[in-house]
ChimeraX commands (.cxc) that place a marker at each C-alpha (Angstrom):
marker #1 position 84.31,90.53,121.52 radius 0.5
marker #1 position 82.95,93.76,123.63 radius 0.5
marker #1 position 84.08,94.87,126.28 radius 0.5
marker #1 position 81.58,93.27,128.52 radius 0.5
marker #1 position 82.86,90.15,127.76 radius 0.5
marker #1 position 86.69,90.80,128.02 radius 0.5
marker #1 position 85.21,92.17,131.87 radius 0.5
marker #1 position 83.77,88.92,132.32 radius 0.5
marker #1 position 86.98,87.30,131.89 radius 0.5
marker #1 position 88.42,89.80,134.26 radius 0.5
marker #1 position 86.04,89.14,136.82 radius 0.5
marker #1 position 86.63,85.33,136.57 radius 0.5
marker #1 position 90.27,85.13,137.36 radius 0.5
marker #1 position 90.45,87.79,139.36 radius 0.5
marker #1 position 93.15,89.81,137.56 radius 0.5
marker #1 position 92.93,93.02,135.38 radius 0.5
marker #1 position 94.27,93.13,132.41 radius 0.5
marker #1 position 94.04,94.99,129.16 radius 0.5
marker #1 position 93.78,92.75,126.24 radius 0.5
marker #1 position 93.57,95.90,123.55 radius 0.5
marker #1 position 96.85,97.00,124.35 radius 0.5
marker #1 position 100.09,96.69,122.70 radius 0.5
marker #1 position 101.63,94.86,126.28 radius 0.5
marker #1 position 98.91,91.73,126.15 radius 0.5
marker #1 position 100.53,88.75,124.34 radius 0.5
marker #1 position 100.79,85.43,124.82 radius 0.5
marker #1 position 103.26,85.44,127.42 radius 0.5
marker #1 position 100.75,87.47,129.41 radius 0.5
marker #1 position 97.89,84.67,128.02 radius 0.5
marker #1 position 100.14,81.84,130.00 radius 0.5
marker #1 position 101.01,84.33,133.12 radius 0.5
marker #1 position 97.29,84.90,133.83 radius 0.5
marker #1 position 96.77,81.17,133.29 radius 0.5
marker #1 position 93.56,81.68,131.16 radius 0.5
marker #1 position 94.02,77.86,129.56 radius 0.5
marker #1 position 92.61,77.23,132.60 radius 0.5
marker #1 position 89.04,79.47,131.65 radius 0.5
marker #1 position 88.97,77.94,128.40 radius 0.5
marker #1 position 85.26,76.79,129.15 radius 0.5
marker #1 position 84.34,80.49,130.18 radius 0.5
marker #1 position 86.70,81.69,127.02 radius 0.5
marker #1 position 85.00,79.73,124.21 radius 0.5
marker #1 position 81.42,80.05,125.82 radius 0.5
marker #1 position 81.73,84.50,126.06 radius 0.5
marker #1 position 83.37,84.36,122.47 radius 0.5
marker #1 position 80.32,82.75,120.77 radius 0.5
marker #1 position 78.05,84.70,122.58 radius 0.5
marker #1 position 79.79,87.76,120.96 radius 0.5
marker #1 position 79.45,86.05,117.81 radius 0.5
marker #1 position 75.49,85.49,118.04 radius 0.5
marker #1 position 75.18,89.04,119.57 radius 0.5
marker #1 position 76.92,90.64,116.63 radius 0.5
marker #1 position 74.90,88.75,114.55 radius 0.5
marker #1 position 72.03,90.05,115.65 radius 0.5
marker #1 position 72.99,93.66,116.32 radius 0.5
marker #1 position 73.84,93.63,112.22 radius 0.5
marker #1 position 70.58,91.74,111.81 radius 0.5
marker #1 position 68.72,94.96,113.80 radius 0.5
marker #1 position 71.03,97.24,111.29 radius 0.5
marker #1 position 69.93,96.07,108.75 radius 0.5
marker #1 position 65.71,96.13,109.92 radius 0.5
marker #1 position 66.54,99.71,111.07 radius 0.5
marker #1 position 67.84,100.34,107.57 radius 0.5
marker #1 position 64.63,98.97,105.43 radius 0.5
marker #1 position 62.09,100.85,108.02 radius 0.5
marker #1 position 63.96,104.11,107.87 radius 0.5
marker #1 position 63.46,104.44,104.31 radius 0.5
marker #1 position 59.79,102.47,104.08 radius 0.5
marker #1 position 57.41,105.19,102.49 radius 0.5
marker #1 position 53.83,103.90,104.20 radius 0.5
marker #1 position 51.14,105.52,101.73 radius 0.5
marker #1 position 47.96,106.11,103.63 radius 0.5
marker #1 position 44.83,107.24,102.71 radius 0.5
marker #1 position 41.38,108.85,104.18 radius 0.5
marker #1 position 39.05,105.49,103.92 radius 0.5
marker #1 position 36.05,107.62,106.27 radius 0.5
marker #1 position 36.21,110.83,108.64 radius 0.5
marker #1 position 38.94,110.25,110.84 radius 0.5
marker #1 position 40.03,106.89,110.01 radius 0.5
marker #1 position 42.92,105.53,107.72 radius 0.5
marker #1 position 44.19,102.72,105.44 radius 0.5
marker #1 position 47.33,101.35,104.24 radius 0.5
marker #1 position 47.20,101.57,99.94 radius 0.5
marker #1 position 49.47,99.06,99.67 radius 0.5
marker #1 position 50.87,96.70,101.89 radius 0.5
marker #1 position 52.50,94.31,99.80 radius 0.5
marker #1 position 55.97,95.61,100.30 radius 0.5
marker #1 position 55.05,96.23,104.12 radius 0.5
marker #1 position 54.68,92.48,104.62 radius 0.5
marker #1 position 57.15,91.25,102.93 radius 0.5
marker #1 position 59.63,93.57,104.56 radius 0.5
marker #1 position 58.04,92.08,107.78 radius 0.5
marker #1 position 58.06,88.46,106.80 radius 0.5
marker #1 position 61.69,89.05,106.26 radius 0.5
marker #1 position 62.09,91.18,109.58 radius 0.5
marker #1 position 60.56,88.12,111.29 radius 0.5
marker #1 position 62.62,85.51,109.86 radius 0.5
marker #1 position 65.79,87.01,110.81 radius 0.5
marker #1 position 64.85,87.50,114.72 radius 0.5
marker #1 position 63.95,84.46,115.12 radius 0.5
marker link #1:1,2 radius 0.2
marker link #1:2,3 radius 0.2
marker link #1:3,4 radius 0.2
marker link #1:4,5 radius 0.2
marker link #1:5,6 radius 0.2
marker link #1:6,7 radius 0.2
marker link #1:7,8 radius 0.2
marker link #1:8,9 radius 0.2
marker link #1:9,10 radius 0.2
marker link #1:10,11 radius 0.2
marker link #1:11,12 radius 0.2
marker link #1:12,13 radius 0.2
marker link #1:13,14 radius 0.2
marker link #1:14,15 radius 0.2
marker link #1:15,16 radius 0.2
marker link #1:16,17 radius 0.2
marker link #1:17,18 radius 0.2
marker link #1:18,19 radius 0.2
marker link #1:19,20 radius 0.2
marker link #1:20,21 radius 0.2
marker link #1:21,22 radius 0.2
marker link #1:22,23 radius 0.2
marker link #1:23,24 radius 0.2
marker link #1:24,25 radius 0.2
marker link #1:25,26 radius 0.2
marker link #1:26,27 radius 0.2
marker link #1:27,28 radius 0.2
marker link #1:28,29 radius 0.2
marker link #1:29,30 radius 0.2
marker link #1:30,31 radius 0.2
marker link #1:31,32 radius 0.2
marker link #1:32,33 radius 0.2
marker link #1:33,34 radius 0.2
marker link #1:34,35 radius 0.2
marker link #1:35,36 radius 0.2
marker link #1:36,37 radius 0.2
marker link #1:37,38 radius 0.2
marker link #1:38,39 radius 0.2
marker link #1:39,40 radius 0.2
marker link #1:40,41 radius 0.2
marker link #1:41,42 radius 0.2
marker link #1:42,43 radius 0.2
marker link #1:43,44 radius 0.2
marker link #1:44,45 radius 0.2
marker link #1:45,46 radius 0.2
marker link #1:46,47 radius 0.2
marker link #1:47,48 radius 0.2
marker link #1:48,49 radius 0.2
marker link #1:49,50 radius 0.2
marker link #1:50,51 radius 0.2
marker link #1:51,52 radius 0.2
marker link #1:52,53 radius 0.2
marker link #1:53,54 radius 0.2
marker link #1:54,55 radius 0.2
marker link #1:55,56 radius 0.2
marker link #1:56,57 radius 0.2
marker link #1:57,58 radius 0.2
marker link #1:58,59 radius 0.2
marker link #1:59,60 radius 0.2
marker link #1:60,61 radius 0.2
marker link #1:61,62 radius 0.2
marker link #1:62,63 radius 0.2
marker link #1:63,64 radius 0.2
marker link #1:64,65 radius 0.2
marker link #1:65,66 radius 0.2
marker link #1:66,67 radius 0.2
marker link #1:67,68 radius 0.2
marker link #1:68,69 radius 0.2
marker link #1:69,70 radius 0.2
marker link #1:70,71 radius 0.2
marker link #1:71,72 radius 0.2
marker link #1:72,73 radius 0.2
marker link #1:73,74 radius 0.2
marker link #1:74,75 radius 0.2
marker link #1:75,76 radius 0.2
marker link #1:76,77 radius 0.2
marker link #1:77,78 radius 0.2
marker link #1:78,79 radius 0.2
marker link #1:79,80 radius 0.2
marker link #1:80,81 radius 0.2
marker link #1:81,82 radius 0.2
marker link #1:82,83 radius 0.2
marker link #1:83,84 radius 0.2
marker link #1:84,85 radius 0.2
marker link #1:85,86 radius 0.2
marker link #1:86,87 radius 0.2
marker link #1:87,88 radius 0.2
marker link #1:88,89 radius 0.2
marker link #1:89,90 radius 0.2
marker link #1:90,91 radius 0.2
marker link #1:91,92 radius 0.2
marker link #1:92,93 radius 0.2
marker link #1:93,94 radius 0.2
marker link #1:94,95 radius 0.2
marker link #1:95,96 radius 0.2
marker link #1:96,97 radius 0.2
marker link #1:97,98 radius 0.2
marker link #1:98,99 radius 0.2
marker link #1:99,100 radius 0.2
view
């Protein structure tokens, strides 16, 4: 859970709080009455969840690109080719797949 989300939460009931530091327990969970966002709770956690799944997932396709050697060559004056492409599209079938 980012920070955006914990702000969200602040927003919502109105009341700042600081849920990173050593004071916040659950005494402070019951005094700020967030039972009662529950809804709002569960819906910005699994957001985080499926936005840290896809930040890893970009990670991870910035990873493969930033070492992908692309061998070109001269095919006539001024204009190129790719020699092979095989690992290209694979690497961008995969890259697909795990976007969508």
């Amino acid at each position: 859970v980012r920070e955006r989300h914990f702000n969200l939460i602040i927003k919502e009931i109105n009341h700042p709080f600081d849920p990173r530091s050593d004071a916040f327990n659950l005494q402070q969970v019951v005094d700020l009455q967030l039972v009662q966002h529950a809804d709002l709770i569960a819906r910005l956690a699994d957001d985080a969840k499926k936005e840290a799944k896809i930040e890893d997932g970009l990670a991870d396709i910035q990873k493969v690109w930033s070492t992908m050697t692309i061998d070109v060559r001269e095919y006539k004056a001024g204009t190129y080719t790719l020699r092979s492409t095989e690992e290209l599209y694979q690497a961008l079938e995969e890259n697909i797949l795990a976007l969508s």
